[in-house]
PANUTI-306935 format. One line per field, with one value per residue (C-alpha): residue number from 1; x, y, z. Coordinates in Angstrom, 1 decimal, padded with zeros to 4 digits. Layout:
<atoms>
num	[NUM;...]
c1	[X;...]
c2	[Y;...]
c3	[Z;...]
</atoms>
This chain:
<atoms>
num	[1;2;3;4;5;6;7;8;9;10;11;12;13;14;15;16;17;18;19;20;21;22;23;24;25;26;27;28;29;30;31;32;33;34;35;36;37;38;39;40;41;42;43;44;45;46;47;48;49;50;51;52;53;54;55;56;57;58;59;60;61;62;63;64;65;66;67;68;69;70;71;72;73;74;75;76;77;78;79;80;81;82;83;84;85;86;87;88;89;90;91;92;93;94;95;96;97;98;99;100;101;102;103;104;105;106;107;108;109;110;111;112;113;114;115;116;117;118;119;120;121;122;123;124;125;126;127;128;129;130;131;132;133;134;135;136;137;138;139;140;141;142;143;144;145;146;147;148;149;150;151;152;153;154;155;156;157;158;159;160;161;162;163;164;165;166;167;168;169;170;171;172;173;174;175;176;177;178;179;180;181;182;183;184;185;186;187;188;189;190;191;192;193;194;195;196;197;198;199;200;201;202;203;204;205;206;207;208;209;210;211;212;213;214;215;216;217;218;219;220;221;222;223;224;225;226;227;228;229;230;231;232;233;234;235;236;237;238;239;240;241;242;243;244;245;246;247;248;249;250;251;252;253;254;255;256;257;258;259;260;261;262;263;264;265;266;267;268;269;270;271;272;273;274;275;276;277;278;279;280;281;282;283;284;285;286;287;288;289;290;291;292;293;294;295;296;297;298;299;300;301;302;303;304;305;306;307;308;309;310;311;312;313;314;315;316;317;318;319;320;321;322;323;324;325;326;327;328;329;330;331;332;333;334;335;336;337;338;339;340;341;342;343;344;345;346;347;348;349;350;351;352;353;354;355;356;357;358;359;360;361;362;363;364;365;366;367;368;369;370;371;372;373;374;375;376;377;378;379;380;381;382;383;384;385;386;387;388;389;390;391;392;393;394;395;396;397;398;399;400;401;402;403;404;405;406;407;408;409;410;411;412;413;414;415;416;417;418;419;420;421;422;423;424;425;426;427;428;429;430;431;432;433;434;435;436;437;438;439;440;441;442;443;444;445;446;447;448;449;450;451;452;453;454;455;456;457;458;459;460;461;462;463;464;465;466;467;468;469;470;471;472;473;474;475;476;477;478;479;480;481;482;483;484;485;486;487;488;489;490;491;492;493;494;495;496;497;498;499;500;501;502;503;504;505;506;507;508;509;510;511;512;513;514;515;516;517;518;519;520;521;522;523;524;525;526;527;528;529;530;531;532;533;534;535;536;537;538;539;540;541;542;543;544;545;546;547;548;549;550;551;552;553;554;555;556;557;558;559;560;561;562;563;564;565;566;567;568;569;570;571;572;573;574;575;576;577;578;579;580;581;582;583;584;585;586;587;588;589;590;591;592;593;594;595;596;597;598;599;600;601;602;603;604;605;606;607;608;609;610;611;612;613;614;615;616;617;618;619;620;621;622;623;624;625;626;627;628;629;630;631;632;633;634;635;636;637;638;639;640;641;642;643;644;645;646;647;648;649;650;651;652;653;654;655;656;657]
c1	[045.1;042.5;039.2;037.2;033.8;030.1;027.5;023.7;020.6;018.2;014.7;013.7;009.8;008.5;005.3;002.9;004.1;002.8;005.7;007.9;009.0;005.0;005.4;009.0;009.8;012.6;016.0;019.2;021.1;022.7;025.1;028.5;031.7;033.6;036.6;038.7;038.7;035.7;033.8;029.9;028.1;024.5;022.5;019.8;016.4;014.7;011.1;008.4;004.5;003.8;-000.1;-002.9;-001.8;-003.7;-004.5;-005.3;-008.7;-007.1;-009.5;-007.5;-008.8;-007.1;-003.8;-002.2;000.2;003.5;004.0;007.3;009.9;008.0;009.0;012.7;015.5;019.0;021.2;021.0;022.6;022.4;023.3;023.3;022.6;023.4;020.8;021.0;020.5;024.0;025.7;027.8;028.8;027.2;028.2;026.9;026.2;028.1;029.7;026.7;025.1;021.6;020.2;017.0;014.9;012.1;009.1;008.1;005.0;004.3;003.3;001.7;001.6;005.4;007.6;011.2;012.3;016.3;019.2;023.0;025.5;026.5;029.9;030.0;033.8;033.7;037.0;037.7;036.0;032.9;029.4;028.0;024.5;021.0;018.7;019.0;017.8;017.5;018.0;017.0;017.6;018.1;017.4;020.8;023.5;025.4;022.3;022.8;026.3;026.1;023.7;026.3;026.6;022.8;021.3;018.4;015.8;017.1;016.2;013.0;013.8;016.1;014.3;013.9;013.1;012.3;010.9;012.7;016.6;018.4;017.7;013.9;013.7;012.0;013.5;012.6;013.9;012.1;008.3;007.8;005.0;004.5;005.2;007.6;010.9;012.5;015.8;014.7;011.6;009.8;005.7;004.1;006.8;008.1;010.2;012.1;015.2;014.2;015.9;018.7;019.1;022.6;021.2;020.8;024.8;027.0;030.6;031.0;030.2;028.9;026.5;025.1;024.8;022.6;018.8;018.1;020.3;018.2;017.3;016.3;012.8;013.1;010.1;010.5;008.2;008.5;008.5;006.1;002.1;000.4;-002.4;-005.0;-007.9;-010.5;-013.8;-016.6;-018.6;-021.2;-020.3;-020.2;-023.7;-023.8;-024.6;-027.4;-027.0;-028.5;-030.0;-027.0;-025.3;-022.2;-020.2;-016.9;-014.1;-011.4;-007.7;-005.3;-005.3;-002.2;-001.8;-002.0;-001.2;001.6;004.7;008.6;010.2;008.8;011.0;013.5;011.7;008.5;007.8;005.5;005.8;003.8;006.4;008.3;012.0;014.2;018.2;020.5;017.9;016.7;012.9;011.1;009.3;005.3;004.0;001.7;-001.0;-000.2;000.0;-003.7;-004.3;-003.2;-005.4;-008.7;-011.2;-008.9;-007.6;-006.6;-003.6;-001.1;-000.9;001.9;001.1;001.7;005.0;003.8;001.3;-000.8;-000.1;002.8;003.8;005.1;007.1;004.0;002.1;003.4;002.2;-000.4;-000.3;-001.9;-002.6;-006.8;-006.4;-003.7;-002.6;-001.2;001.5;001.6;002.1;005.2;007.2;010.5;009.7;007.0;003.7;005.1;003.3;004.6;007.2;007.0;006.5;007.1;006.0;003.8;004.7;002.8;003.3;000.1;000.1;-001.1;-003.4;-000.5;001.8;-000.6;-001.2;003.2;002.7;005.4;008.3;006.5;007.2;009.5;008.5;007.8;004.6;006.4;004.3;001.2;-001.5;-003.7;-007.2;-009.0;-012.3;-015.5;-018.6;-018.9;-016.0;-014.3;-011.7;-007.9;-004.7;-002.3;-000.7;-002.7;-001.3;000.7;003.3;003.9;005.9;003.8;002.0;-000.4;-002.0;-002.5;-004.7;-003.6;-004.5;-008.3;-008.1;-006.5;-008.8;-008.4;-008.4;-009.1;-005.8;-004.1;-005.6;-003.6;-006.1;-006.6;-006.9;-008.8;-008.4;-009.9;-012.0;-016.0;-017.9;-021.2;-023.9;-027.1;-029.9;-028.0;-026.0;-021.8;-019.7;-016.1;-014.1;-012.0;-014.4;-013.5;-016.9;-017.5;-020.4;-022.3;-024.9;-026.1;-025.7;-022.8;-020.8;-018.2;-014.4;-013.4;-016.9;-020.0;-019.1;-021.4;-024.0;-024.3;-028.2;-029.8;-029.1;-025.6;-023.4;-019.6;-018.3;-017.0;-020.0;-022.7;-019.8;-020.1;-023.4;-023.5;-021.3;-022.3;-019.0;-017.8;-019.0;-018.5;-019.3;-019.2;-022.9;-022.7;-024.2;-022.8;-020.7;-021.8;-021.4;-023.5;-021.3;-017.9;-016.4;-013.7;-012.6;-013.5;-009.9;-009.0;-010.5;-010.2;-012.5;-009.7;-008.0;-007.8;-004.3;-002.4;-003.3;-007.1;-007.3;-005.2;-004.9;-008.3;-008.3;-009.7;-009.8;-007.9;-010.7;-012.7;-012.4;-014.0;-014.4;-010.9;-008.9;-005.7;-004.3;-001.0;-001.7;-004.9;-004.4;-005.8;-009.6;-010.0;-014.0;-013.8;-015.3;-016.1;-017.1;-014.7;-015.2;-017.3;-017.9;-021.1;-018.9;-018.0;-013.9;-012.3;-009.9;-006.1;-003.9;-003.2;-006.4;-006.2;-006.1;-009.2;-011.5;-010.5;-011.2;-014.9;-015.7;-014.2;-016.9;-019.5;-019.3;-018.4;-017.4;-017.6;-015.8;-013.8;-013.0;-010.1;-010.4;-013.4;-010.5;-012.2;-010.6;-012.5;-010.2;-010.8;-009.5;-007.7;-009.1;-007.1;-008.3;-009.1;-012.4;-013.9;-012.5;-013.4;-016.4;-015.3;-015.3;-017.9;-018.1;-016.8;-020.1;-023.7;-026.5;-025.9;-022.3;-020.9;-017.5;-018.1;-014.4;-014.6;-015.2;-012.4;-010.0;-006.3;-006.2;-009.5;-007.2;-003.7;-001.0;000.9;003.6;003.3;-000.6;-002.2;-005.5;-008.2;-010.7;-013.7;-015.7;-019.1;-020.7;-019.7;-023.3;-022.1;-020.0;-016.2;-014.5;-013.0;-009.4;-008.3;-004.6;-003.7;-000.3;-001.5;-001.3;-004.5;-005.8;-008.7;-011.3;-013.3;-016.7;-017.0;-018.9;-021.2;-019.4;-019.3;-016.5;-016.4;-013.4;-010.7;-007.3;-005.2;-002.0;001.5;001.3;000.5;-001.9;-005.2;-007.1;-010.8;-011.7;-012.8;-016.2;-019.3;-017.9;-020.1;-018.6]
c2	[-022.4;-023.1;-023.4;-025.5;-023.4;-024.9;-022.8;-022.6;-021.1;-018.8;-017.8;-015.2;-014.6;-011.0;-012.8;-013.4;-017.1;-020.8;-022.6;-024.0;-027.4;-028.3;-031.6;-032.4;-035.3;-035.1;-034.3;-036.1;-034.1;-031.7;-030.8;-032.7;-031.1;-030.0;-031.8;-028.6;-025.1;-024.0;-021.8;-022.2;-020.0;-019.2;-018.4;-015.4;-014.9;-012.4;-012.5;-010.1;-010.2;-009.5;-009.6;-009.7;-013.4;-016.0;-018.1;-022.3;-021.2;-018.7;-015.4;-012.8;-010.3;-011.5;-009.5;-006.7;-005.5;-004.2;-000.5;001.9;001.2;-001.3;-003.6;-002.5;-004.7;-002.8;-004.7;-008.7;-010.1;-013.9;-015.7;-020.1;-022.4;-026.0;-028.6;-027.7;-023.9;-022.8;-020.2;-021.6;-018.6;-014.8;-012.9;-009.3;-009.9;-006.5;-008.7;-009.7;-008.5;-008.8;-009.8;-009.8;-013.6;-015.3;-015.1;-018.2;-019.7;-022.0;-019.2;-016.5;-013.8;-014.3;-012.5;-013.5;-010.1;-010.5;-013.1;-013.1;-015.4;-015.0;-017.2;-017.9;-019.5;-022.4;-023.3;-027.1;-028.1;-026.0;-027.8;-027.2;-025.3;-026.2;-023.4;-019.9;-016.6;-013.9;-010.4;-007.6;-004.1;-004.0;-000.8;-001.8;-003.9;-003.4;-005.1;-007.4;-007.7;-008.3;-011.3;-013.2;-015.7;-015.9;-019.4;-019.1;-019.6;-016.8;-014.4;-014.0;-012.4;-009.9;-006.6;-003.6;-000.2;000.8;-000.2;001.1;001.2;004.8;004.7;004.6;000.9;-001.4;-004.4;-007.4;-011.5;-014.6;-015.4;-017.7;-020.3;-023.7;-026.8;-029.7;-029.4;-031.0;-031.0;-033.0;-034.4;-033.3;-032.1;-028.7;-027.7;-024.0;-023.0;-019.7;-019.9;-022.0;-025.1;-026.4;-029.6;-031.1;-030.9;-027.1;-026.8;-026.8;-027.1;-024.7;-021.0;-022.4;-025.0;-022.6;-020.4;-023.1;-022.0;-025.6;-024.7;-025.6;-022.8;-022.3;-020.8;-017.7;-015.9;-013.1;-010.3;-006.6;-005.7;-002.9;-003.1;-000.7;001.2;003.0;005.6;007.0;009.3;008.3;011.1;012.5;011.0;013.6;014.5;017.2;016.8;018.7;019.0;021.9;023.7;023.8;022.2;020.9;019.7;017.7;019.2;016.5;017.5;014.6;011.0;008.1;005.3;005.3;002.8;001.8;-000.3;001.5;-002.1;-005.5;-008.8;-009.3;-013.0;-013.4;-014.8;-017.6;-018.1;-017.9;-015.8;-013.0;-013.6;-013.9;-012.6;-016.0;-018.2;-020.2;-020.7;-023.6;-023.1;-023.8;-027.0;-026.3;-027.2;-024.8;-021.9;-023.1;-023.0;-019.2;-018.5;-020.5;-021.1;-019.0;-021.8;-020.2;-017.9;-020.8;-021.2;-023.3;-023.9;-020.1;-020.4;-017.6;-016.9;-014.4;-013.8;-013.6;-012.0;-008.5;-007.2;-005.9;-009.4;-010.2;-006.6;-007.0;-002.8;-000.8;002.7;003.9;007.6;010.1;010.7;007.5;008.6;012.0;010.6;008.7;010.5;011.9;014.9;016.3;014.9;011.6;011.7;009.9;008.2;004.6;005.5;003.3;-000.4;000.2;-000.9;001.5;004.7;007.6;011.3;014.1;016.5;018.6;015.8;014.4;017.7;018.1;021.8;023.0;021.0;017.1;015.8;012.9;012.1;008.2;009.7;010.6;012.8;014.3;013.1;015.9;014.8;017.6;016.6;018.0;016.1;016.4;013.9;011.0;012.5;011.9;012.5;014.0;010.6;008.1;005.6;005.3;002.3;001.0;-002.0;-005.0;-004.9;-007.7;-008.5;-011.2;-013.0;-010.3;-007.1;-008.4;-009.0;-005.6;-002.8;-000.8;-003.2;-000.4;001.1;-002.2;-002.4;-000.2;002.5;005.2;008.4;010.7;014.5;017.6;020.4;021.4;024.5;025.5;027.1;028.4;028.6;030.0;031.9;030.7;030.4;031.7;028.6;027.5;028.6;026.7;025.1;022.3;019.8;019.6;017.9;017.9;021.4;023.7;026.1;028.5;029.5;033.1;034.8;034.2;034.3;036.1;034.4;032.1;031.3;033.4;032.4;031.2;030.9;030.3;026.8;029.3;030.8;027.3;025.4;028.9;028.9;025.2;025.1;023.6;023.2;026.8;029.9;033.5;034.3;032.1;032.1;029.5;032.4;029.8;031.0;032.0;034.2;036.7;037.0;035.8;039.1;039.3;035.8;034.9;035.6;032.3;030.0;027.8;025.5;022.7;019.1;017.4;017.8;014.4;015.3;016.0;012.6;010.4;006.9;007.4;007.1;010.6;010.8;014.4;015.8;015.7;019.1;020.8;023.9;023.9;026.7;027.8;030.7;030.1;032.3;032.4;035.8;035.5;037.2;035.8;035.8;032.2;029.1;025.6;022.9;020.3;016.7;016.2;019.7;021.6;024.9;026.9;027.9;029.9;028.6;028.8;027.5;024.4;023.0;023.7;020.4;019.3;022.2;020.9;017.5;018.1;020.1;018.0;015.4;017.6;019.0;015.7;016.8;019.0;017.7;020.0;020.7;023.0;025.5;023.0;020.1;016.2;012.5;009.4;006.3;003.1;-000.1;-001.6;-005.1;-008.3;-011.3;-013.1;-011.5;-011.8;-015.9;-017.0;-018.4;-021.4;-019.1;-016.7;-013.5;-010.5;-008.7;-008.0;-007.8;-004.4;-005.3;-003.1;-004.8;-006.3;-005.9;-008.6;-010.9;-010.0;-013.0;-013.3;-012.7;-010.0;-007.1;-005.8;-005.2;-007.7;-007.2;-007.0;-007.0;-003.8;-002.5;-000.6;001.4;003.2;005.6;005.7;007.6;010.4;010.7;010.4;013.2;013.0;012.6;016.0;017.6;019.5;019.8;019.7;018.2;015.3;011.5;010.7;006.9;006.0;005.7;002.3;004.0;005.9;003.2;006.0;005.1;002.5;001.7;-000.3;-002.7;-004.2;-005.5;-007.3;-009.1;-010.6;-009.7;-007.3;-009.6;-007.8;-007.7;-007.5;-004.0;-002.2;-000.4;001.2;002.6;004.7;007.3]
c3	[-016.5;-019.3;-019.0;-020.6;-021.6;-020.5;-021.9;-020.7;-022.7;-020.6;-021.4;-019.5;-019.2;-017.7;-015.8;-018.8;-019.7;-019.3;-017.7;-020.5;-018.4;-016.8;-018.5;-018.4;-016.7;-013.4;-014.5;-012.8;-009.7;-011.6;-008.4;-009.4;-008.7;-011.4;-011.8;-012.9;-013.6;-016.2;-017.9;-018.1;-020.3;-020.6;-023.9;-022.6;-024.2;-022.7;-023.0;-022.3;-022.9;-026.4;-025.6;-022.8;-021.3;-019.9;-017.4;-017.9;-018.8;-021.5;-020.1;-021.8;-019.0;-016.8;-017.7;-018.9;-021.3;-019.6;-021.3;-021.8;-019.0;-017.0;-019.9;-020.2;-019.3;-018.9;-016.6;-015.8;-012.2;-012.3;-009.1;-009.1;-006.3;-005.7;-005.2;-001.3;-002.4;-000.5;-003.6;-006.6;-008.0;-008.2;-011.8;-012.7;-016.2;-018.1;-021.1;-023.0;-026.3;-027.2;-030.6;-031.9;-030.8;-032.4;-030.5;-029.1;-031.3;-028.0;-026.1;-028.5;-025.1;-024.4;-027.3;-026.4;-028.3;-027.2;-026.8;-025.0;-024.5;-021.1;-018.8;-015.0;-014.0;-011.8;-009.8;-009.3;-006.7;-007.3;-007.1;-010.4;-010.1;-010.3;-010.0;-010.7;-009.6;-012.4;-011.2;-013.4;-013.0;-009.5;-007.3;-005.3;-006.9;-003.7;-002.1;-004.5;-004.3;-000.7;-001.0;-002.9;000.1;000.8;000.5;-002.0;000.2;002.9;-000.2;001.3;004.7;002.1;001.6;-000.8;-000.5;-003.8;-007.0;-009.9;-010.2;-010.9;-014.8;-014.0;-015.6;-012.8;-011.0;-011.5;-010.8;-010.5;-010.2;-007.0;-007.0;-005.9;-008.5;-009.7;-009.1;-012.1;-010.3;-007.0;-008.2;-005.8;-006.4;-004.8;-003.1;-003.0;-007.0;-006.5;-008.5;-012.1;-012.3;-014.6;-016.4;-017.8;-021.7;-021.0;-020.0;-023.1;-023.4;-026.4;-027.2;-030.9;-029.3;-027.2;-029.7;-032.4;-032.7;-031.7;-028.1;-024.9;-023.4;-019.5;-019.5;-016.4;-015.4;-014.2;-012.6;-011.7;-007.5;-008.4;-008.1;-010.3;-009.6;-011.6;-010.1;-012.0;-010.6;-013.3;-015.3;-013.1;-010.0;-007.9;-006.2;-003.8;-000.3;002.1;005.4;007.8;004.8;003.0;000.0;000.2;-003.2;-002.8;-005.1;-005.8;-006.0;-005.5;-004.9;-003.5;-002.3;001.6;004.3;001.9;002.6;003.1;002.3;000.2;000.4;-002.7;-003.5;-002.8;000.4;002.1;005.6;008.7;010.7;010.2;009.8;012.5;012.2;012.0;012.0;008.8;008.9;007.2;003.9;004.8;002.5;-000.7;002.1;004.7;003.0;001.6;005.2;005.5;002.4;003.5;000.7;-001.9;-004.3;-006.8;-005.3;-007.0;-011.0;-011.6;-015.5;-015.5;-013.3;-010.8;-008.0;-007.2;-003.5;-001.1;002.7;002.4;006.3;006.7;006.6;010.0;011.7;014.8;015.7;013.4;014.3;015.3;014.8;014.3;017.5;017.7;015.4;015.9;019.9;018.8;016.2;017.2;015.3;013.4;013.3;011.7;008.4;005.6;008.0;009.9;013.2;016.2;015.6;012.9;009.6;007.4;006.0;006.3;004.5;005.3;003.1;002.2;001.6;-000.9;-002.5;-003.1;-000.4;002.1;000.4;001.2;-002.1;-002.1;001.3;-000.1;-002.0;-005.5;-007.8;-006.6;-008.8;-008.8;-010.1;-012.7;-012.2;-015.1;-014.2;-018.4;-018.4;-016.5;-014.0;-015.3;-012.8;-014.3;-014.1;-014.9;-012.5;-009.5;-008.2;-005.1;-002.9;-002.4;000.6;001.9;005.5;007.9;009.8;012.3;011.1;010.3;014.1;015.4;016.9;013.5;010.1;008.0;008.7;007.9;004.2;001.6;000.2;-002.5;-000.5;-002.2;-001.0;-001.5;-000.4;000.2;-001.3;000.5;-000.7;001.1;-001.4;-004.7;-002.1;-002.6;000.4;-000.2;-001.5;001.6;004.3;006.8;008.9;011.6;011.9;015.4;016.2;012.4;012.1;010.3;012.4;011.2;012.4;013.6;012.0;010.1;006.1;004.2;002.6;005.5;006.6;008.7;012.8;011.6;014.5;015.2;016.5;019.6;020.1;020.0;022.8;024.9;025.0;025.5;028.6;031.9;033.1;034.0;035.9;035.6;039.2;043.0;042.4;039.7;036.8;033.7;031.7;027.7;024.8;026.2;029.1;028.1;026.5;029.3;029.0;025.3;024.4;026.6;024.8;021.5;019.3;018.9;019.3;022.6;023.9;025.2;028.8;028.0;026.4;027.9;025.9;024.6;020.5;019.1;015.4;014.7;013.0;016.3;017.9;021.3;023.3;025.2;027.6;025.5;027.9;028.4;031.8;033.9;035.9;039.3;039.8;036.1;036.5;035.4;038.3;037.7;040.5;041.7;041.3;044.8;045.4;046.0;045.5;042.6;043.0;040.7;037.7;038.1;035.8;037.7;037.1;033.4;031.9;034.8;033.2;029.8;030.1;031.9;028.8;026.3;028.4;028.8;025.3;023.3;019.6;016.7;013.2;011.8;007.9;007.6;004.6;003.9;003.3;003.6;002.4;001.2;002.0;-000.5;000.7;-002.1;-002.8;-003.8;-005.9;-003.4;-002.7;-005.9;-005.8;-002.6;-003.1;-000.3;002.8;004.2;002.2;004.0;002.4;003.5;001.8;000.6;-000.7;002.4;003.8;007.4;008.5;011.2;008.2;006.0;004.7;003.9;000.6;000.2;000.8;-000.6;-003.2;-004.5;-006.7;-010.9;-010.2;-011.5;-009.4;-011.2;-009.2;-010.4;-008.7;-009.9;-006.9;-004.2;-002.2;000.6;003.2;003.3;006.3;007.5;007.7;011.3;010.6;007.2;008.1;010.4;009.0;007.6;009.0;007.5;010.5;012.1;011.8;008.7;006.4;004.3;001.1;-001.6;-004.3;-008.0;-007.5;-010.4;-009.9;-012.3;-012.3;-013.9;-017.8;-014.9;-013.1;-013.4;-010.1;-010.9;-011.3;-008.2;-010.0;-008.8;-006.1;-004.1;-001.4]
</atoms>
């Protein structure tokens, strides 16, 4: 049968234009049935940011230039949707050609640099379409494939797990925001796929192909956020502490806390999805409601927004310490994994530093910092890119906000020194009480006095015995029984539900076998009477001393983190709400908004640190999941994100750790 050939024009826009159609007036339905079997075609102009874009009030800082692959378009997947949204017709797009386009004059920071004629077949019968979705690159085209039946607006419950597509180029498809819909009519209501108009379908290949063709302006944006971590020149100060100084050494940095999965289409709604059942859209005024005081999320003149509700959005259990992973993983110590019902990913040390094979475990490249306090610190890669990720009203309210914010994780290790006096690099030491302890033996060059972590708990004891007569038990007396005991973690039993941030270590029976007449008593619960320790009462013993002797931190081979909460927009532009900050800048996390926190996707996020005065937070078990703790404030950060020519976030400066 012949078909009769309708041709559409596509501009394509990678998320640095002003909407082309913001003062167009509504268009007809453009959902009639075809009457017979045709071909449509579509004229593509892809178009990516030539220069720093803009929003209404044309602030060129507000963006940033796309570079390399993050501009490249390889592969095009368009898929069209009635006025009802229900699928016309899904084509991957491998019979085009570009040419060379004109930029457009209108908007000097979109170039459209190519053009293609592309056809979609419609059967007799078929509702002609009247919006599109614009898939670029994708990660999965089976994914995409499979979707082919998908009513537009399910889109959003469809996830990704990646980024970037096999060729390294990165995926991209339509910018979502709230505006006109020029098909319907209708004001501030949700635009995911752009709409079409019956003077931008033609019914020959040469029409199409005129310079005065209609084309249908796309916008387009990557999945990927972007973000860039720099340690300022002379930021690091040393630290003093018990007579000694202590300098941080900075060896890698990633993103923790980060997403496995991000929706395929940005997503607004107030609930998570829910399998086989279509959720309503929330009105231009509810999600305002979600976002408080934040106005300025939406920017319709710019076709695109600056927020959206990753899987992770809808979380309410965010891990307090380690344990709580470590507790649930099927194998391992569940770093780098999602574990359970929580939605985030957490690294260890040495899966940040690329050691024991932990590349590739979702962290990439380890970005090792080279830090000269004559120069600003450069990673080895400059940048790193991750899946959106945003929070809820939820994870502000859970019992550990701090692990619900996506954060740069700094790692690296402490030197000592005592007077002029070095420490051997990768001594590892504890801090008790305000005072440094050391491992297995006294390093030289330690101060005078010095003492092992073993030897201060011994000698601290109140809990155990060495005789009936109640003679306590201490380093002067413990040479028999020395070898049955351990400086470390709590163990499940000894804790019990009760959070203990790994790094937290005690005094701690770790015989496997207690023989019996083991000079070793303690007094029962009740009991006037000193009885001697079996190993039946092991985990009791432990637990009093774990009470008794509260905690040392430990730093293994001197290892410590600083954790930066990444900050969103909103918390530089709502001004409306109560401002998560005191007085001295410090985030109150019981204060924190939707919108102060996250990644969002084709923003880029620029932190500076311009101080480290304050002490790190230190490593036990270098292959534990790191969760940034509740009540470790001693630290300050300079803040800047940006966004969507990648949307620049307002740079995260000053920091102070």
């Amino acid at each position: 049968m012949k078909q009769t050939k309708l041709l559409f024009g596509f501009a394509i826009f990678l998320a640095a234009g002003i909407s082309a159609c913001s003062d167009d007036t509504p268009a007809p339905d453009t959902g009639e049935i075809a009457q017979k079997d045709e071909m449509l075609y579509m004229r593509v102009a892809i178009s990516q940011p030539s220069e720093a874009s803009s929003r209404v009030e044309n602030t060129s800082t507000n963006f940033e230039d796309g570079v390399g692959n993050e501009n490249e378009v390889k592969t095009l997947y368009f898929k069209f949707y009635d006025t009802n949204g229900d699928p016309v017709s899904t084509k991957p797009v491998t019979d085009y050609t570009f040419v060379t386009a004109t930029p457009d004059q209108k908007y000097p920071s979109v170039g459209k640099v190519k053009e293609a004629i592309v056809s979609l077949g419609l059967n007799k019968g078929d509702t002609y379409p009247a919006y599109v979705m614009c898939f670029i690159n994708p990660v999965n085209f089976n994914e995409v494939n499979e979707e082919s039946n998908t009513k537009m607006g399910d889109l959003r419950d469809k996830t990704r797990n990646d980024y970037k597509a096999t060729d390294g180029s990165f995926a991209m498809n339509n910018s979502v925001y709230y505006g006109t819909d020029v098909v319907t009519g209708a004001e501030n209501v949700k635009i995911s796929g752009t709409p079409i108009r019956p003077n931008q379908i033609y019914t020959s290949e040469e029409d199409a192909k005129k310079s005065t063709a209609a084309a249908i302006d796309i916008y387009v944006e990557r999945y990927a956020a972007k973000v860039k971590f720099t340690i300022a020149q002379n930021a690091i100060q040393s630290y003093t502490l018990d007579g000694y100084t202590l300098t941080f050494n900075p060896e890698a940095w990633t993103i923790n806390a980060d997403a496995a999965e991000m929706y395929a289409v940005k997503r607004f709604a107030t609930s998570a999805p829910v399998d086989g059942v279509t959720q309503p859209i929330p009105t231009y005024s509810e999600v305002n409601t979600m976002l408080g005081g934040w106005d300025k999320w939406n920017d319709s003149p710019l076709s695109r927004s600056y927020w959206s509700c990753s899987p992770s959005y809808y979380a309410t259990a965010f891990p307090q310490v380690s344990d709580n992973i470590a507790d649930k993983a099927t194998s391992g110590t569940g770093a780098g994994s999602t574990v359970g019902d929580y939605k985030l990913r957490y690294y260890s040390y040495n899966q940040v530093l690329g050691n024991n094979d932990y590349n590739g475990a979702g962290i990439g490249e380890t970005h090792f910092i080279d830090y000269t306090p004559e120069g600003e610190t450069e990673a080895t890669t400059p940048h790193k890119y991750t899946l959106e990720n945003t929070m809820g009203k939820s994870a502000f309210e859970s019992v550990n906000p701090k692990a619900a914010a996506p954060s740069v994780l700094v790692v690296g290790n402490y030197t000592l020194k005592n007077g002029e006096n070095a420490i051997q690099a990768g001594t590892k030491f504890y801090i008790y009480q305000d005072k440094i302890y050391f491992d297995a033996s006294v390093p030289e060059n330690a101060a005078a006095g010095a003492q092992t972590m073993l030897t201060k708990f011994l000698d601290a004891n109140q809990i155990l015995a060495i005789d009936e007569k109640g003679t306590l038990l201490s380093s002067k007396n413990a040479s028999s029984v020395t070898s049955y005991f351990t400086v470390k973690h709590p163990d499940l039993a000894v804790r019990g539900d009760i959070a203990v941030p790994h790094r937290y270590v005690t005094l701690q029976l770790n015989a496997t076998n207690i023989p019996e007449n083991t000079p070793l008593y303690y007094k029962p619960t009740g009991s006037d009477k000193w009885i001697q320790v079996t190993n039946g009462v092991k985990n009791q013993i432990n637990t009093l001393l774990w009470q008794q002797l509260s905690n040392a931190r430990a730093f293994t081979q001197g290892k410590a983190y600083f954790s930066i909460p990444i900050a969103h927009i909103g918390l530089t532009e709502n001004t409306t709400d109560e401002s998560p900050k005191d007085e001295n800048g410090n985030i109150v996390w019981s204060k924190v908004r939707v919108g102060d926190f996250g990644l969002v996707r084709n923003h880029v996020y620029t932190l500076t640190v311009s101080q480290i005065k304050g002490l790190g937070t230190g490593i036990e078990n270098l292959d534990y999941p790191i969760v940034p703790p509740m009540e470790m404030d001693d630290y300050y950060i300079k803040y800047r994100i940006n966004i969507l020519n990648w949307r620049i976030v307002p740079e995260q400066k000053n920091i102070i750790l």
